[in-house]
N, C-alpha and C positions, 0 to 999 in steps of 0.2 A: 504494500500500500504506500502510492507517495504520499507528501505531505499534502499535497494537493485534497488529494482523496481523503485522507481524515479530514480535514475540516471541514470536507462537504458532507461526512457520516457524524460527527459531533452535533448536539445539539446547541443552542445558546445557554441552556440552564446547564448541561454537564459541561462545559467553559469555564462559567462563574464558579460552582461546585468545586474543578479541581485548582483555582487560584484560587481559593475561603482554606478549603484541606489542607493543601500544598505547601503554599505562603502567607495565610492570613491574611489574604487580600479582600477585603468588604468594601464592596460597593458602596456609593453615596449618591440621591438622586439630585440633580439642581431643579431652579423652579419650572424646566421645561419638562422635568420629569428622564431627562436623559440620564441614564447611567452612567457615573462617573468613576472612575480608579487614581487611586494616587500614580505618579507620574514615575514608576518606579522603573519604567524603559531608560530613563536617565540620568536618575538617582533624586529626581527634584524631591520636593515636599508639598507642593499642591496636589488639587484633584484635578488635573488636566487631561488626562487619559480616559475618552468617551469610547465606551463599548456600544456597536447599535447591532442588536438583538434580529433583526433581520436580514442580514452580511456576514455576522459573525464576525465582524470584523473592529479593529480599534482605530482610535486616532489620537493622535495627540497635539495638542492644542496650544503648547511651549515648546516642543523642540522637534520631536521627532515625526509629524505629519503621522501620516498611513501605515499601520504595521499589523501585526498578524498574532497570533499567539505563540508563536516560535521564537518569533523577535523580543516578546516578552519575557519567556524562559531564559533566552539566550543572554539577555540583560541580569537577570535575575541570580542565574550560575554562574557569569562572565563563563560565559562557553561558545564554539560554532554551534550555526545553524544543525548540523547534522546529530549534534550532542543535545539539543533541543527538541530535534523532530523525535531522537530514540527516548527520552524522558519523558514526553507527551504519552508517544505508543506504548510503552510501555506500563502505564498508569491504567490507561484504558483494556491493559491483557491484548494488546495486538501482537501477533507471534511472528508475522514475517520477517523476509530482512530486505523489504526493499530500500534503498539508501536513499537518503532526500539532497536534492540536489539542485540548488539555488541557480534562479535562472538566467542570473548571468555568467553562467560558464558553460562552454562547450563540455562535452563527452570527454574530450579526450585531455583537457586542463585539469581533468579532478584523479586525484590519486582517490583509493580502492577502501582507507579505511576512516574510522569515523573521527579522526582527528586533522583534519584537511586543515592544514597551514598556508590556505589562501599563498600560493607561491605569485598569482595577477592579482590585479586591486581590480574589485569591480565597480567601476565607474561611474556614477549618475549620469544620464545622457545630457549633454550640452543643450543651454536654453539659451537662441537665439540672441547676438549679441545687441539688434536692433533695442532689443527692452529699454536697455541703458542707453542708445545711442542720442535719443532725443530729449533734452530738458522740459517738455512737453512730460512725457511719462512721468521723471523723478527727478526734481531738480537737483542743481547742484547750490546745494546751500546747506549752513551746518549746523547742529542745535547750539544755542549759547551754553546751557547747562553742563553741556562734556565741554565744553572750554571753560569754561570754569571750574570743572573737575580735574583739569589737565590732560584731555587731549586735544592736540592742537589741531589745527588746519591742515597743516601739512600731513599729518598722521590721520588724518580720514582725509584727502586726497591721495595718498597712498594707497587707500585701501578701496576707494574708488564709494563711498559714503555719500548717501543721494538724504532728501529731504520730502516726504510727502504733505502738502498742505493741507490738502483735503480732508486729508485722515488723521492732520497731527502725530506722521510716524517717521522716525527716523529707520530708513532703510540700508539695510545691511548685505550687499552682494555678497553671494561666497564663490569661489574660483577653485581648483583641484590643481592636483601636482601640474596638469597637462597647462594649465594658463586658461580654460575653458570655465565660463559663467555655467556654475549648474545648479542651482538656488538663491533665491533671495529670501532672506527673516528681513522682518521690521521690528523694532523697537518701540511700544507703546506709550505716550504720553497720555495716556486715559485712564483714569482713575479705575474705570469699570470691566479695563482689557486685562486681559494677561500681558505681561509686559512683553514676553520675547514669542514669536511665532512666525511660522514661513506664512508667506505671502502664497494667498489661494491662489492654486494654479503653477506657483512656482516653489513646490515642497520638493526637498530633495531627503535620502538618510543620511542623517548628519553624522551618524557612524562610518560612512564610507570616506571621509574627509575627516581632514585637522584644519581647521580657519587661518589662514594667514601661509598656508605653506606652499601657494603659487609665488611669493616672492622670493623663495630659494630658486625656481627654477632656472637652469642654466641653459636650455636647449631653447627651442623653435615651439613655437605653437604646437599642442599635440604631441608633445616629448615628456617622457619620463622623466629626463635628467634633474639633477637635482644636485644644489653646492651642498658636498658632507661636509656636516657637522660632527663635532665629537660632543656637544651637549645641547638636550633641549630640555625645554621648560612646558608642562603641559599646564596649562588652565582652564578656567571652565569657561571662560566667556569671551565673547567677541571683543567686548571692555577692553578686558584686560591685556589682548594684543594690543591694542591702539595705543594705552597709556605706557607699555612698552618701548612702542616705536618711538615715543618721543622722549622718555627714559633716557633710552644710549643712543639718540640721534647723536653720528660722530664716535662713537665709543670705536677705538683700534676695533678689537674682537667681541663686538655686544653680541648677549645672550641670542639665541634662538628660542623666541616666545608663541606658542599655540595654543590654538582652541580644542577640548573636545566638543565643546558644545553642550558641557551636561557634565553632572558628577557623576564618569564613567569613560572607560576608554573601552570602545570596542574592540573586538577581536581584529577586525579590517585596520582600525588605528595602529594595534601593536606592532603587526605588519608591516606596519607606513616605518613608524621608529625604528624599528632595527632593521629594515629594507633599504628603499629606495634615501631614506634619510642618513643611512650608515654610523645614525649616534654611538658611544660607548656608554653616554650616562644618559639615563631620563629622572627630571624632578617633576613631581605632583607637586604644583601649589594651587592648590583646589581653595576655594572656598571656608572660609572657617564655619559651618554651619549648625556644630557643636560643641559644648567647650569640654576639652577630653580632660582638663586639669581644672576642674570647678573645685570647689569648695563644700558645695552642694553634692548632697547625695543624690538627690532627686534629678540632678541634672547629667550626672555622673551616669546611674543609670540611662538615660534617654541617649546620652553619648555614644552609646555601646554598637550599637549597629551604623554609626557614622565610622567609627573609629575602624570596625571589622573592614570594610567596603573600602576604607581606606587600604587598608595590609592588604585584603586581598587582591585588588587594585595592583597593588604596588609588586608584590609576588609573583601573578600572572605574566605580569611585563618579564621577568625575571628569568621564567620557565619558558617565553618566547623568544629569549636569546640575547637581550638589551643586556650588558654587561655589568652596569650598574644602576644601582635604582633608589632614587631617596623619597622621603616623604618630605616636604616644606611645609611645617606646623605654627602656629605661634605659641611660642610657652614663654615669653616675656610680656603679653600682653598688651601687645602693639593696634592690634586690631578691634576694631569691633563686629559684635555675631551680624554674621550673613557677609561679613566683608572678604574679599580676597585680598591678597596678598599685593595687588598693587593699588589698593584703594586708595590708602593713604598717601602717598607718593613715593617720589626717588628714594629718598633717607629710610624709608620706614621698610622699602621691600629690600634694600641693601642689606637694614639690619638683619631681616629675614632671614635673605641669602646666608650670611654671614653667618650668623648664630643659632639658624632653627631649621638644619636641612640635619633629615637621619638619615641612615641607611635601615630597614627593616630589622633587622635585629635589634637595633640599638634603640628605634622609635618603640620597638615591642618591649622595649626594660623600662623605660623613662614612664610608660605610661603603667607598665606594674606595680613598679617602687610608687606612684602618687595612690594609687589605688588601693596599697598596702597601708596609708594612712587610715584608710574608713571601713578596710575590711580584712578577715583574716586571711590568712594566702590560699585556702584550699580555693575561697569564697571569692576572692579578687582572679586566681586565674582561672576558674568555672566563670567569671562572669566576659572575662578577656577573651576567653579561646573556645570556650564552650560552648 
């Protein structure tokens, strides 16, 4: 059975069913009555993620457009698709072994077993570069409020940062290693939107991309090449490149700063990093969107599955071949919750860098030894590892 064919034998109630079992995943309705799920394709923390019972299908409403229940697992395990499809069939008592097989790859690109290491990146298809061509569609104009937060002009010219009037959105092109437009997200100034989502019509998976890394490219239009790097910087947001670029404008050898677009590197991302990018080191500086050294118990606890997704996160890349791998945490308390790492500015992501980058073993002691203040060690690593 492909994957195809199960979700056209699943029901929408055994769906829901095995995400409540599975992962504690409970629906929430809004007032239109659509079914909502947390947005856990990306790691957010809203209900973004619309299930419609009629499709069997989801959407997501902040980052990730149109996905499937595969793509949900596959987010959920940090696993391939085909490790996804056997987890689903398997739950269900399906005993074949047809192998699921993602339909941007030929026959003959896929090796035979369920751990397929993506050796091609598979592409979003190229969206018409006319979109952007005419100031008519998207002007070119920039919001004050990121210049005032410190990204400049030049750094959303760079990155090619359009302005919608009509919708009050700042619009965000993304471009792939090839130099090819293949999604636009906009940027919400409405109180009543979600702040980040692709632009209907123009959704792409933001898993099969890292934001900002058409500016490495070294070839031709349509070229893989890419200048190697020995270190990049993964973060979660478009933001946070931009305030980058103007960071070490002029810097001898400034950092390599990317998007994943989400608290989440996929499987296609890791690919990218130890592939066509040829890094030796990757740093997570994600989001602070827990505080893993509170004071608070209460908070302490709720920290726990930010902190996991973090390590595992960070491990996964490890086991895909990236050589070194750190976590970029704040434990000097430079930032505030929900901020990343380059909120604050130059001086503050410096100290960052400087002082609060781990390597995984070492990120996994720091946060025991604090944990061993409020509980005892059987109880602090059952709550760490457990």
């Amino acid at each position: 059975m492909t994957a195809k064919q199960l979700k056209e034998v699943l029901t929408a109630e055994q769906i829901a069913d095995f995400l409540e079992k599975c992962y504690k995943l409970i629906p929430q309705s809004n007032r239109t009555g659509e079914t909502r799920y947390e947005t856990v394709c990306h790691g957010g923390d809203g209900h973004n993620l619309a299930f419609y019972h009629d499709t069997k299908t989801f959407y997501c409403y902040s980052n990730c457009g149109s996905i499937d229940l595969f793509n949900i697992v596959a987010a959920l395990e940090s696993c391939e698709f085909p490790v996804a499809f056997k987890i689903v069939k398997n739950y269900f008592g399906i005993e074949d072994e047809e192998a699921y097989r993602p339909q941007e790859y030929n026959e003959e690109d896929l090796e035979q077993d369920e751990t397929y290491n993506f050796p091609l990146i598979p592409f979003s298809p190229p969206i018409p570069e006319r979109i952007l061509a005419s100031d008519q569609w998207y002007e070119k104009r920039y919001y004050a409020g990121w210049i005032k937060e410190g990204i400049s002009i030049e750094a959303m010219q760079a990155h090619d940062i359009r302005w919608s009037d009509s919708y009050n959105h700042i619009v965000i092109p993304h471009r792939d290693i090839r130099g090819y437009l293949v999604g636009i997200r906009r940027r919400s100034l409405e109180d009543w939107e979600p702040k980040y989502m692709p632009l209907r019509g123009y959704e792409h998976h933001l898993g099969t991309n890292l934001y900002g890394i058409h500016r490495l490219r070294t070839g031709e239009i349509g070229e893989t090449k890419l200048k190697r790097v020995k270190e990049v910087v993964l973060a979660e947001s478009e933001k946070s490149v931009l305030l980058a670029h103007n960071y070490f404008k002029g810097a001898v050898a400034p950092p390599v700063v990317l998007a994943t677009c989400g608290f989440n590197v996929s499987p296609i991302q890791m690919e990218i990093v130890k592939g066509p990018l040829c890094s030796e080191k990757a740093i997570l500086a994600f989001d602070k969107d827990a505080n893993i050294f509170s004071s608070s118990v209460e908070e302490l606890n709720e920290a726990i599955p930010y902190y996991k997704k973090l390590v595992k996160t960070a491990r996964r890349l490890l086991i895909k071949g990236v050589e070194e791998v750190e976590i970029m945490y704040d434990t000097v308390g430079v930032l505030q919750p929900k901020d990343s790492p380059f909120d604050r500015g130059e001086t503050v992501y410096k100290v960052l860098y400087d002082r609060c980058r781990f390597n995984v073993n070492a990120f996994e002691r720091i946060v025991l030894n604090h944990y061993l203040d409020f509980y005892k060690y059987e109880d602090a690593v059952k709550l760490i590892k457990g």
